[in-house]
C-alpha positions in Angstrom: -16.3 -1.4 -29.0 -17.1 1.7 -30.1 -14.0 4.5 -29.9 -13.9 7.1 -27.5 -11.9 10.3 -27.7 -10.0 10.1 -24.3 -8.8 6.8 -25.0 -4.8 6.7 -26.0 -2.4 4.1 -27.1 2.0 4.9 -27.4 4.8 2.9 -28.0 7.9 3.7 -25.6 11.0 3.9 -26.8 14.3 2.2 -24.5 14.0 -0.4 -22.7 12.1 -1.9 -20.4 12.9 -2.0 -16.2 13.8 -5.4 -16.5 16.6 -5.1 -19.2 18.1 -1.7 -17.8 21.8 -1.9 -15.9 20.2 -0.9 -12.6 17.0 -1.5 -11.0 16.3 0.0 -7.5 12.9 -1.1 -5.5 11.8 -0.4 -2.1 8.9 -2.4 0.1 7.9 -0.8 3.6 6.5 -4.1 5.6 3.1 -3.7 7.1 4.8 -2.5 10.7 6.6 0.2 9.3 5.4 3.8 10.7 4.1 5.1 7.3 2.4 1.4 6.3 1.0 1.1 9.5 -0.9 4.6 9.5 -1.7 4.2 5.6 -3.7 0.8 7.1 -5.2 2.8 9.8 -7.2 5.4 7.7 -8.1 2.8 5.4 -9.8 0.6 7.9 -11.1 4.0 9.3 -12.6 4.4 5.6 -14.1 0.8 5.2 -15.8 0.8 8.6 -17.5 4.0 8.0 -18.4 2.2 4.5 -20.0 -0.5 6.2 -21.9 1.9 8.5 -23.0 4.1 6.1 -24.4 1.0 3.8 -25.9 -0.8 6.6 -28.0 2.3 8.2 -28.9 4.0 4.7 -27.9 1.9 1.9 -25.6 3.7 0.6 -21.8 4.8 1.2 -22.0 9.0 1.9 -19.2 11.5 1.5 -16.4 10.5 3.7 -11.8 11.2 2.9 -9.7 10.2 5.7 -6.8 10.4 4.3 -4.5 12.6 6.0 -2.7 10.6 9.0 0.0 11.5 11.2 2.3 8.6 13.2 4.2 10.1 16.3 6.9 7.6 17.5 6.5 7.4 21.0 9.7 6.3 23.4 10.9 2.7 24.3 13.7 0.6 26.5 14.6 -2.5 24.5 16.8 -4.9 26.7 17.1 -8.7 26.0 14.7 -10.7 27.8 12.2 -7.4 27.8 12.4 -3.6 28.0 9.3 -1.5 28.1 7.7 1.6 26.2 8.1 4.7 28.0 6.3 7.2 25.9 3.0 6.4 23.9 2.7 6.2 20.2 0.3 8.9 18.6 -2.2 8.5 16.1 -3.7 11.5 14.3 -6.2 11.0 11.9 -7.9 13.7 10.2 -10.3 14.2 7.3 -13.8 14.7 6.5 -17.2 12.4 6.9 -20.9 13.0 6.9 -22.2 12.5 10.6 -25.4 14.1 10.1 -28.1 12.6 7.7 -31.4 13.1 7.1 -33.1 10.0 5.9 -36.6 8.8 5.1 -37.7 12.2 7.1 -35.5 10.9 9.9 -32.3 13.0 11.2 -29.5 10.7 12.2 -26.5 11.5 14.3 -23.3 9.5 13.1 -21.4 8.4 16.1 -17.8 8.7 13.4 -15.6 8.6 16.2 -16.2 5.8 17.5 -16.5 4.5 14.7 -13.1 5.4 13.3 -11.7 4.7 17.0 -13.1 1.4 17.3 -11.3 0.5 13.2 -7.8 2.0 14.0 -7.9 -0.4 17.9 -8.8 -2.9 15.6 -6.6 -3.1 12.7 -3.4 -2.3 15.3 -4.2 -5.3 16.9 -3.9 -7.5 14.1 -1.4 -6.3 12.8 1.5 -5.6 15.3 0.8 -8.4 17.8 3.0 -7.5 20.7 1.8 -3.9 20.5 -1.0 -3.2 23.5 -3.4 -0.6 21.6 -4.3 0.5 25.0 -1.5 1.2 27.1 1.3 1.9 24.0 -0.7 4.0 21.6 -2.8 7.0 22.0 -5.7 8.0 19.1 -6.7 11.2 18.3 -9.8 12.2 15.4 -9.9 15.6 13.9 -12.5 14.5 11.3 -15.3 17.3 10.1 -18.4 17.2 8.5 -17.8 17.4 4.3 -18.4 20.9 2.1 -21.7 20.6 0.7 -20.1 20.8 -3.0 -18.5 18.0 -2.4 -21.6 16.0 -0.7 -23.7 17.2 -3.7 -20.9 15.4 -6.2 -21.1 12.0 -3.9 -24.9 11.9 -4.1 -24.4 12.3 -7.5 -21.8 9.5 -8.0 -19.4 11.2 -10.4 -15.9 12.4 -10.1 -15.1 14.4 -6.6 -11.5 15.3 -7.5 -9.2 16.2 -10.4 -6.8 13.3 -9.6 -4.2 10.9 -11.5 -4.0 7.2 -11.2 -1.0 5.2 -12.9 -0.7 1.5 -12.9 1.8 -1.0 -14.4 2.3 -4.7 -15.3 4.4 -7.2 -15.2 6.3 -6.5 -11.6 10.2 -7.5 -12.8 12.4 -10.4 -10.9 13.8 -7.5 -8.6 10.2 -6.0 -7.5 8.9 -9.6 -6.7 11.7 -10.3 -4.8 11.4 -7.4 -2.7 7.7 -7.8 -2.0 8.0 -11.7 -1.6 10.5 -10.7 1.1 8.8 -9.2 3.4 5.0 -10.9 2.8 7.8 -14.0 3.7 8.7 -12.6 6.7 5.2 -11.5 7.6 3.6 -14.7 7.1 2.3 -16.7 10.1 3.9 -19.6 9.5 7.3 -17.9 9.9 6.1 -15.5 13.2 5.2 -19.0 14.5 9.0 -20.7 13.6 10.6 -17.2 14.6 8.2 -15.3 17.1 11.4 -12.8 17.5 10.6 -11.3 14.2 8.3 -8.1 14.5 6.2 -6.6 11.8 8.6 -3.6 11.2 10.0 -4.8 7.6 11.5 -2.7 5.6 13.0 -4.5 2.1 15.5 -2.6 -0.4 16.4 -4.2 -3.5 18.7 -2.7 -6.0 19.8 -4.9 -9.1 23.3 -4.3 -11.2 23.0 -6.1 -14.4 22.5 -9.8 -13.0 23.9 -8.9 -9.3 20.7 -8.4 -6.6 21.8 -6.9 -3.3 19.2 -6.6 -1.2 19.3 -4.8 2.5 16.6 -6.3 4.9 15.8 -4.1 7.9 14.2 -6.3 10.3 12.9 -5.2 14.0 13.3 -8.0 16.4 11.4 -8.3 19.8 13.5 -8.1 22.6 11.2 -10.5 24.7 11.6 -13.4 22.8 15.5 -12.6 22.6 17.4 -13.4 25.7 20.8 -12.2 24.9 23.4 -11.4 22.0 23.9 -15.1 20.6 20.4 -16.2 20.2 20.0 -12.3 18.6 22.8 -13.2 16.2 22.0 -17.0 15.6 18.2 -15.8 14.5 19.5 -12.9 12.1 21.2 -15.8 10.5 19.2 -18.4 10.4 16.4 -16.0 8.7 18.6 -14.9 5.8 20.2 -18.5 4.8 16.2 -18.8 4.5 16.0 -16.2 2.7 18.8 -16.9 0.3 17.2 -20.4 -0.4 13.8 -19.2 -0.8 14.3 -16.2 -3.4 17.6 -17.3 -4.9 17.4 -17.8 -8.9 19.4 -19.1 -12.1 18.8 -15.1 -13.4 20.2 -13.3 -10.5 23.4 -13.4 -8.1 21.2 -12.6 -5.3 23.4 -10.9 -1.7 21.5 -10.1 1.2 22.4 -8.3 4.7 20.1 -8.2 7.6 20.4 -5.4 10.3 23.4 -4.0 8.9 23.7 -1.2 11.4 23.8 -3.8 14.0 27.0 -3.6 16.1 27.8 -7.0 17.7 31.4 -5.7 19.1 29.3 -2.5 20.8 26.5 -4.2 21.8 24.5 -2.1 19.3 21.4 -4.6 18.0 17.8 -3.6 16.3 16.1 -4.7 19.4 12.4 -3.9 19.8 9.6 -4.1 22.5 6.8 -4.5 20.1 8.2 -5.2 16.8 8.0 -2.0 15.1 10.0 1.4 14.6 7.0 3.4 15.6 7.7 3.1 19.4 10.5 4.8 19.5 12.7 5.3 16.3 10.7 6.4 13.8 7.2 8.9 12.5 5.0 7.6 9.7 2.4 9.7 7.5 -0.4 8.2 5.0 0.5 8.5 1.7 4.3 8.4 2.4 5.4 4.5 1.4 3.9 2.2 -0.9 2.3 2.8 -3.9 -1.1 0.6 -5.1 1.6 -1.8 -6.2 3.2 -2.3 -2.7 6.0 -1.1 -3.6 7.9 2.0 -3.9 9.3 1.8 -7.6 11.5 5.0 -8.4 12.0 3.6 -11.9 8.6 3.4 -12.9 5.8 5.8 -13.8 3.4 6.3 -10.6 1.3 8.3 -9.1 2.3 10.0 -5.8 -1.6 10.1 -4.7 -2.6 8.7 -0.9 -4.8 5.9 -1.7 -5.4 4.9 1.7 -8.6 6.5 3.6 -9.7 7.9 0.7 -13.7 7.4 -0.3 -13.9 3.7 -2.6 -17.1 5.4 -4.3 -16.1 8.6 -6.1 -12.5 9.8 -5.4 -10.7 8.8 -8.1 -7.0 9.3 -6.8 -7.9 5.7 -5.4 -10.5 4.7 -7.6 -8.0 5.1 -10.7 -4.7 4.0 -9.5 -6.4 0.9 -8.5 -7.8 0.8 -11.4 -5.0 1.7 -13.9 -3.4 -0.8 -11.8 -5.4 -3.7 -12.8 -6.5 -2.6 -16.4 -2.4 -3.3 -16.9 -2.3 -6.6 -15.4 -5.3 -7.5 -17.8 -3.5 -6.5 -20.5 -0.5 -8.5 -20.1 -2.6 -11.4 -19.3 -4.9 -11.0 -22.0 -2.7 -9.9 -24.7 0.8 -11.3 -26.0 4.0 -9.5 -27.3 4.0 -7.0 -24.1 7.3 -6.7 -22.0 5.8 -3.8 -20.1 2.7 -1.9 -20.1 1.9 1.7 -18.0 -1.6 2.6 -17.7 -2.4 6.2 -17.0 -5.8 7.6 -16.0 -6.9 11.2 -15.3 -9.8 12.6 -13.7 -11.6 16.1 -13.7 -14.1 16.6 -11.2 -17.7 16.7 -12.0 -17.5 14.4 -14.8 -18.7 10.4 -14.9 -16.1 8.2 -13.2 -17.0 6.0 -16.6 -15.0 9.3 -18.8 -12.1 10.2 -17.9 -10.2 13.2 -19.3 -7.5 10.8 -20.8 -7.3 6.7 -20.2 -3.3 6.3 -21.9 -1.8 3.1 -22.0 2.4 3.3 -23.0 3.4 -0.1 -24.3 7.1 -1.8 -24.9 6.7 -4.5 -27.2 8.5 -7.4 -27.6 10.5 -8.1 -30.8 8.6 -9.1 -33.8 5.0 -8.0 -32.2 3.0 -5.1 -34.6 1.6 -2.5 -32.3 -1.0 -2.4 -34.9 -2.0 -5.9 -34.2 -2.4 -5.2 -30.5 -3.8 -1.8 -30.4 -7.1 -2.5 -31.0 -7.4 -5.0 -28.6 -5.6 -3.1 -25.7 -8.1 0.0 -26.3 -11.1 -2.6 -25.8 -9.6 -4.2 -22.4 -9.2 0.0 -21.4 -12.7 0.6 -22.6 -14.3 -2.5 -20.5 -12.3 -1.8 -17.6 -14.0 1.5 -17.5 -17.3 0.3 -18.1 -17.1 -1.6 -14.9 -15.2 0.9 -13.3 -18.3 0.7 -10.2 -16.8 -3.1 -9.7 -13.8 -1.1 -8.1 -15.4 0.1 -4.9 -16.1 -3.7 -4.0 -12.4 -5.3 -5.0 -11.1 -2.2 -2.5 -13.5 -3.0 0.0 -12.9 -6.7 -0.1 -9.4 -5.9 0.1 -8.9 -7.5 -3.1 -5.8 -4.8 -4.0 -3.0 -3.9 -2.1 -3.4 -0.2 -2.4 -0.4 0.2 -0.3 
């Protein structure tokens, strides 16, 4: 392919994640306050998507990607307490809900809309949580600035934005993620329907030593007193230890370790996560397009979630940085770890990016000159397609968070 200016290719020096004494990784499960209003906005996003392709064939202007999760107030017990106090659910941002087309002036019902995504995506996703009587919605979303409604109609760039994406994960980050999509499967709700969704995973590697600290909300309904509490903890982390255990690392892990068995202290739930009473989430604040939160990596600290699939490319880029380095450690041999960094300026095509820098560590014996050329093309074609994006976010083909 032809070369393009923006396009930029560096050796590191050091070594890679996976070779340093100490590794620390971090994994918010899909109940925790700040995952859980991260999925809100983005099904608030993809539903407006699917309304705004449906009525005019095309997705218009739309961010909703500024969340707020209020914990609301709870009484666990054994056997069943109760929430006392609501959950609240701000979401605020901006989305076209008046269009004129084919001489025809529409009135976007985006409330209802956005109400009828975040009822929705609560539901499946924290199953003992009533959406009715335990949380309570509220939409602050305005119509766009015209600048930026002009930029969406034009499908280029809406915002000056950095996406960063790396590959491969190391044996520490898939532990941690494998941990909690473990714990959050169906097949182990159905074996241990005490489990809620609040998972929150913390790994942190010493040379070949893995201690990992699993905090785990449990649902007091399904829980009738202390010993069956206890019994489940540990039932769930001998399955743990068997299931993620390795020949590479000397893997410890402690479940509820604030618990208190002597003082009756236990991290008993109503509903199976934080959000009822212990904890506040905001979009933007846990998970990176990995799924993880990975302090010893390059990243981007952009909110992915609610943000437009079409033209902003603080999502657009980090998800696709994100795959453009997986791609190149499947495609290409001699990597141990690859960083892919994109930057945007607004105005310009999503297709030229200011800069497109990949960082490389090599493996011994493999010529950066021998894989240069063949990185810069995977980068190039990556960007070429760069429209394919929108449908692997919609599809939910990404993490993102």
């Amino acid at each position: 392919m032809e070369a393009k200016p923006f396009i930029h290719t560096e050796v590191l020096s050091g070594k890679p994640v996976a070779k340093q004494e100490v590794e620390i990784v971090e994994r918010k499960g899909l109940g925790h306050p700040d995952t859980l209003i991260d999925g809100i906005c983005e099904s608030v996003s993809l539903a407006l998507c699917d309304y705004y392709e449906k009525r005019f064939g095309r997705i218009l202007h739309h961010n909703v990607d500024k969340g707020l999760l209020v914990g609301g107030e709870s009484r666990p017990k054994f056997g069943g307490g109760k929430v006392i106090k609501p959950i609240q659910i701000i979401v605020a941002g901006r989305a076209v809900s008046r269009y004129n087309f084919e001489g025809t002036k529409y009135e976007i019902p985006v409330e209802v809309i956005a109400k009828r995504a975040a009822k929705e995506y609560i539901k499946k996703t924290i199953r003992n949580l009533d959406v009715e009587e335990h949380v309570r919605l509220s939409f602050k979303i305005r119509n766009p600035s015209s600048d930026l409604t002009y930029l969406s109609e034009k499908g280029i760039a809406n915002d000056t934005s950095i996406g960063v994406g790396f590959a491969p994960l190391t044996e520490t980050e898939k532990v941690a993620l494998g941990i909690e999509n473990f714990l959050n499967a169906p097949e182990t709700k159905k074996a241990y329907p005490e489990i809620g969704e609040d998972i929150k995973v913390m790994a942190m590697r010493r040379r070949n030593d893995l201690d990992v600290t699993v905090a785990m909300a449990m649902v007091d309904k399904y829980i009738p007193d202390k010993d069956h509490y206890i019994s489940v903890v540990q039932e769930v982390k001998e399955k743990l230890l068997s299931r993620f255990s390795s020949a590479n690392l000397n893997l410890s892990i402690k479940i509820n370790s604030a618990d208190d068995y002597e003082n009756n202290s236990f991290y008993l739930t109503v509903t199976g996560t934080s959000a009822e009473s212990g904890d506040d989430g905001n979009t933007g604040r846990g998970n990176r397009v990995t799924g993880l939160i990975t302090p010893m990596r390059m990243y981007s600290m952009e909110a992915t979630a609610g943000k437009n699939p079409t033209i902003h490319t603080g999502k657009i880029y980090n998800a696709l940085a994100q795959l453009t380095a997986q791609k190149i450690v499947e495609k290409v041999s001699g990597i141990d770890e690859v960083y892919v960094r994109i930057l945007s300026r607004i105005g310009s095509p999503l297709t030229e990016p200011t800069i497109a820098s990949v960082a490389l560590r090599l493996q011994e014996n493999t010529s950066y000159n021998n894989v240069k050329g063949e990185i810069e093309n995977i980068v190039l074609e990556e960007l070429s397609n760069v429209r394919n994006i929108t449908t692997i976010i919609r599809e939910r083909r990404i993490p993102l968070f």
